[in-house]
C-alpha positions as CSV (number, residue, x, y, z in Angstrom):
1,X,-21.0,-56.6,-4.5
2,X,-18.9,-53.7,-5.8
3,X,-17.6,-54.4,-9.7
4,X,-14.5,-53.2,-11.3
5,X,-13.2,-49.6,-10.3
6,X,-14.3,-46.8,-12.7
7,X,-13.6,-43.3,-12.3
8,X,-16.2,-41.1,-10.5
9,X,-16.6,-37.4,-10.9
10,X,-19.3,-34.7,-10.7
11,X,-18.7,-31.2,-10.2
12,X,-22.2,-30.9,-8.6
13,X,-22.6,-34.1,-6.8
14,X,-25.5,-33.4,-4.5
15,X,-28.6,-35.1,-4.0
16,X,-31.5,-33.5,-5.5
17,X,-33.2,-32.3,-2.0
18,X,-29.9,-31.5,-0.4
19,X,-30.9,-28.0,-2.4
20,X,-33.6,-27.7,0.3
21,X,-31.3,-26.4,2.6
22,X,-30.4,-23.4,0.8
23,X,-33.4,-22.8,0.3
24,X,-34.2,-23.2,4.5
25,X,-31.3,-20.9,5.2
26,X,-32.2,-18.5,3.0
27,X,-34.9,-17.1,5.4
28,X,-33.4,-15.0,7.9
29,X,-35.3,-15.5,10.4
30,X,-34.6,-19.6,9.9
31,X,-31.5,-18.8,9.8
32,X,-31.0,-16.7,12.9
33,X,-32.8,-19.3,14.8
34,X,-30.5,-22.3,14.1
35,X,-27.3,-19.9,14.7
36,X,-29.0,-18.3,18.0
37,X,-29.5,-22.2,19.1
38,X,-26.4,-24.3,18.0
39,X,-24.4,-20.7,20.0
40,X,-26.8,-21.1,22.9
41,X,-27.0,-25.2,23.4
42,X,-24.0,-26.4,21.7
43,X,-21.0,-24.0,21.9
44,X,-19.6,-26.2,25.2
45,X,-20.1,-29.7,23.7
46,X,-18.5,-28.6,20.8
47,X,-15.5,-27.1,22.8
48,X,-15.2,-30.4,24.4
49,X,-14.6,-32.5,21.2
50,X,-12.2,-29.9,20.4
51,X,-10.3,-29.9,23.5
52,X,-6.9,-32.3,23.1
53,X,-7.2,-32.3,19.4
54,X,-4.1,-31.9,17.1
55,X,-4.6,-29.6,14.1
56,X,-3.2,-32.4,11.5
57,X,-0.3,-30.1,9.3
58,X,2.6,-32.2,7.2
59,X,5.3,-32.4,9.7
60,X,3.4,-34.3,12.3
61,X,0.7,-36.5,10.3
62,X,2.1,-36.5,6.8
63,X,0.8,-39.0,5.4
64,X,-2.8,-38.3,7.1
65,X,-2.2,-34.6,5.0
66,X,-1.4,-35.7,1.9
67,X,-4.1,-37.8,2.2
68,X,-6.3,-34.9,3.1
69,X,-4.9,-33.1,0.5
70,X,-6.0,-35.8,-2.3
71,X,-9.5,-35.5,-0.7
72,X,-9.4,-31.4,-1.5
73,X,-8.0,-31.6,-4.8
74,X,-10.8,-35.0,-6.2
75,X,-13.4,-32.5,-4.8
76,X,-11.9,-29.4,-6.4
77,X,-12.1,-27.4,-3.2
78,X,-12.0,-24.0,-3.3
79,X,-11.2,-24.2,0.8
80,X,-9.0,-25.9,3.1
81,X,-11.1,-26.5,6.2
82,X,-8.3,-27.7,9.0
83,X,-8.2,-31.0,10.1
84,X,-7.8,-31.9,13.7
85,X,-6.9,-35.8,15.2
86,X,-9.4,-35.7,18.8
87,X,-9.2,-38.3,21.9
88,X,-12.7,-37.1,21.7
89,X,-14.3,-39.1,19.6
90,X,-14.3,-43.3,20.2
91,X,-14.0,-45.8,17.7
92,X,-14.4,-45.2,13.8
93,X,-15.2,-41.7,14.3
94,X,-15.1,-38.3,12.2
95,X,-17.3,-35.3,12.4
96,X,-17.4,-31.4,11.0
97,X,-18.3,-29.0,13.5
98,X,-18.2,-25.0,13.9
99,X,-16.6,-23.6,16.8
100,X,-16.6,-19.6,17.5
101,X,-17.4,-19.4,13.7
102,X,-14.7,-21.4,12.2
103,X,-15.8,-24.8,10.5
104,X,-13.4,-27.7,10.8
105,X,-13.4,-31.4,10.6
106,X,-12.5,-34.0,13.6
107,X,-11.5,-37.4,13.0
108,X,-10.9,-39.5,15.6
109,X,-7.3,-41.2,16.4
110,X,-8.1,-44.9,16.2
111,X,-9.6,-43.8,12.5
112,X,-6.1,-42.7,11.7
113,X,-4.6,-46.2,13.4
114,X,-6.8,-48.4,11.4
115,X,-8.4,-47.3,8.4
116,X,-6.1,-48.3,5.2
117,X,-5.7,-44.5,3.2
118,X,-8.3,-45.7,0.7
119,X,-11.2,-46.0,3.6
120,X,-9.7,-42.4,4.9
121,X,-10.2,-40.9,1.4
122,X,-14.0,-42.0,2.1
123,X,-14.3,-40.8,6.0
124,X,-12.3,-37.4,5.3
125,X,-14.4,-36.8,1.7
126,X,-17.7,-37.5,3.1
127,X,-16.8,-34.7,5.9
128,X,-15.5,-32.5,3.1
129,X,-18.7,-33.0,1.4
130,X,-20.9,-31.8,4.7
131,X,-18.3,-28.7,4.3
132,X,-18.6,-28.3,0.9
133,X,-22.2,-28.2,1.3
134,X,-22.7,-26.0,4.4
135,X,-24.5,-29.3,6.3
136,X,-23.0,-27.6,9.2
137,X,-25.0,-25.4,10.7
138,X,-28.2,-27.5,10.5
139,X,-26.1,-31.0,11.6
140,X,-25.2,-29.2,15.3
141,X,-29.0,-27.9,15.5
142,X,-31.0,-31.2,14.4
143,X,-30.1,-32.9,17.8
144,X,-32.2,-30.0,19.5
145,X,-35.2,-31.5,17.8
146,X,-35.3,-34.3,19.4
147,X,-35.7,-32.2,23.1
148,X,-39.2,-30.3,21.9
149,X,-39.0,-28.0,25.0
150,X,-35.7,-26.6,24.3
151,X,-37.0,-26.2,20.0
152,X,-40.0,-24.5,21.3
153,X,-38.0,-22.1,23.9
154,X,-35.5,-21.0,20.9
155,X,-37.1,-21.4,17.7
156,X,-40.7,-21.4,19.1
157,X,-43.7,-23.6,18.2
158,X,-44.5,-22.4,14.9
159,X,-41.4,-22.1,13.6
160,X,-40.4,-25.9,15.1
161,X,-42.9,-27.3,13.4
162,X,-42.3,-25.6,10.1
163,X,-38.7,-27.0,9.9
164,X,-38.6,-30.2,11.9
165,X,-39.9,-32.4,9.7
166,X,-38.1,-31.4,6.5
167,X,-35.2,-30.8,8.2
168,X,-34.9,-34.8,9.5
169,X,-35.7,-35.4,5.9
170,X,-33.1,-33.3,4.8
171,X,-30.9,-34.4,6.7
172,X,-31.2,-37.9,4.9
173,X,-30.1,-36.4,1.8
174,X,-27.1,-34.3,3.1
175,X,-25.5,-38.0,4.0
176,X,-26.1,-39.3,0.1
177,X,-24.8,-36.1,-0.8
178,X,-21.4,-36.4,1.9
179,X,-21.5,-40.1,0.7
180,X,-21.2,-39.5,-2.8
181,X,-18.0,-37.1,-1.7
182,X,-16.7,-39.7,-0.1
183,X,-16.9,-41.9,-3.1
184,X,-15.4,-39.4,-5.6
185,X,-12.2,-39.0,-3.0
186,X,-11.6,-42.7,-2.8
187,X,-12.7,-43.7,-6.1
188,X,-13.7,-47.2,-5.2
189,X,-17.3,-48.6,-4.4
190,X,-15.4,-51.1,-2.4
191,X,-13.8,-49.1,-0.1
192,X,-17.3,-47.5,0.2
193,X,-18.8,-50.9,0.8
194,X,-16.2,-51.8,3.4
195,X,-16.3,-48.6,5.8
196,X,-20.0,-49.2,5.4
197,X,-19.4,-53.0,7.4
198,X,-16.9,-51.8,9.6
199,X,-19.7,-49.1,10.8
200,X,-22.1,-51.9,11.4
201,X,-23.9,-52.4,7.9
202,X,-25.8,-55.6,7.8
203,X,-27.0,-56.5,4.4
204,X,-29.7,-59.0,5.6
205,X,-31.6,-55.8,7.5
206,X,-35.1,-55.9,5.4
207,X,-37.3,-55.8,8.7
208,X,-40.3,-53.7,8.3
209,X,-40.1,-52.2,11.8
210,X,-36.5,-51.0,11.0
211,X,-37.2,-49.5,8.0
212,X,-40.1,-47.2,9.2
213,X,-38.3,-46.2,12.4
214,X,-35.5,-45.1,9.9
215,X,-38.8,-42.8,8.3
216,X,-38.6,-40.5,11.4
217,X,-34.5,-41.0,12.6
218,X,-32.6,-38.1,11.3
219,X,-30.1,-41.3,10.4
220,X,-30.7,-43.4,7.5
221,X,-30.1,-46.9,7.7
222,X,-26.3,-47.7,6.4
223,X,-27.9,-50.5,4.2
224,X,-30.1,-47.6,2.8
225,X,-26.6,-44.9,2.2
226,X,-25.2,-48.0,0.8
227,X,-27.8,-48.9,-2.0
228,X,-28.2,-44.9,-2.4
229,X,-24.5,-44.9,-2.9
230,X,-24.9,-47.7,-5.9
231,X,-27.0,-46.0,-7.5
232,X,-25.0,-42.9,-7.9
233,X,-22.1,-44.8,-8.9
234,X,-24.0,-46.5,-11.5
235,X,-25.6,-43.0,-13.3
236,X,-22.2,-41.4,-13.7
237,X,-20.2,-44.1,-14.8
């Protein structure tokens, strides 16, 4: 279980492959490809979350701001990317998407009901961190891996096959890097450890056929972001 509290900070707080992405991106082609598909395949889904959301400002969600604001100023962002409240989005929900080529975040309103402002720190730094980090772009195109006709007919075959697998492992990083975001905003493993449960974490998960299905999901295990998460904490205490 999580110890005492200690202070966590790291200017550069990514994970060591989440640097794989810049380097992705940093072919145009690749990079014309993923913004040709996410425009093509997911411009109406992401209009759809954003329909009915609030953009959260400090006259009506102050204390949701201020909390916001905490999460900006522990992760010494340079931008403010706006935060909306969505009916979109069900349970213990947040996201970061880009719509019409502004990036924002979404959290969902039973989030806001129930979450103590330590576990928001967590959900609204670990989207921060996705920000931060320019996880976006790629995040809204991964899905379109999983539907090989659709990859094939935008990126083409050779190109699918050049990014798909690295991208799925990227992906595994980006959320220890958005993780460790979260962490530095709520400074406290605990807090960590408990959004982790009330997502579904089970600590008694070792079975082998979970574990190498989580080798080819885009989504690592929560037991696996958890013990990831650990030891981070641990190396910059």
């Amino acid at each position: 279980m999580p110890g005492a509290q200690t202070t966590y900070y790291k200017t550069d707080y990514a994970y060591p492959c989440d640097s794989y992405i810049n380097t992705l991106l940093g072919t145009y082609l690749v990079r014309k490809a993923l913004q040709k598909t996410a425009e093509k395949y997911y411009s109406d889904e992401a209009e759809k979350l954003h329909q009915g959301s609030t953009l959260v400002t400090s006259q009506n969600y102050p204390q949701l701001h201020a909390t916001y604001e905490k999460c900006i100023d522990r992760l010494k962002s340079s931008e403010r990317w706006p935060l909306y409240v969505t009916n979109q989005l069900t349970g213990i929900n947040a996201l970061s998407i880009e719509l019409r080529g502004e990036q924002m975040i979404l959290i969902s309103r039973q989030a806001v009901a129930q979450l103590s402002e330590e576990e928001l720190l967590f959900v609204l730094g670990h989207e921060l961190g996705h920000c931060q980090y320019g996880h976006i772009i790629c995040h809204t195109v991964l899905g379109l891996l999983n539907d090989m006709n659709k990859a094939s007919e935008v990126l083409g075959p050779l190109l699918t096959d050049t990014i798909e697998v690295p991208l799925v492992k990227w992906f595994h990083c980006s959320e220890f890097t958005a993780d460790r975001a979260g962490l530095i905003s709520c400074q406290s493993l605990q807090t960590a450890h408990d959004i982790f449960v009330k997502l579904g974490m089970n600590n008694a998960c070792t079975d082998a056929y979970v574990h190498l299905k989580e080798v080819s999901s885009p989504h690592p295990l929560l037991q696996t972001r958890w013990e990831m998460l650990q030891k981070y904490a641990n190396d910059v205490k």
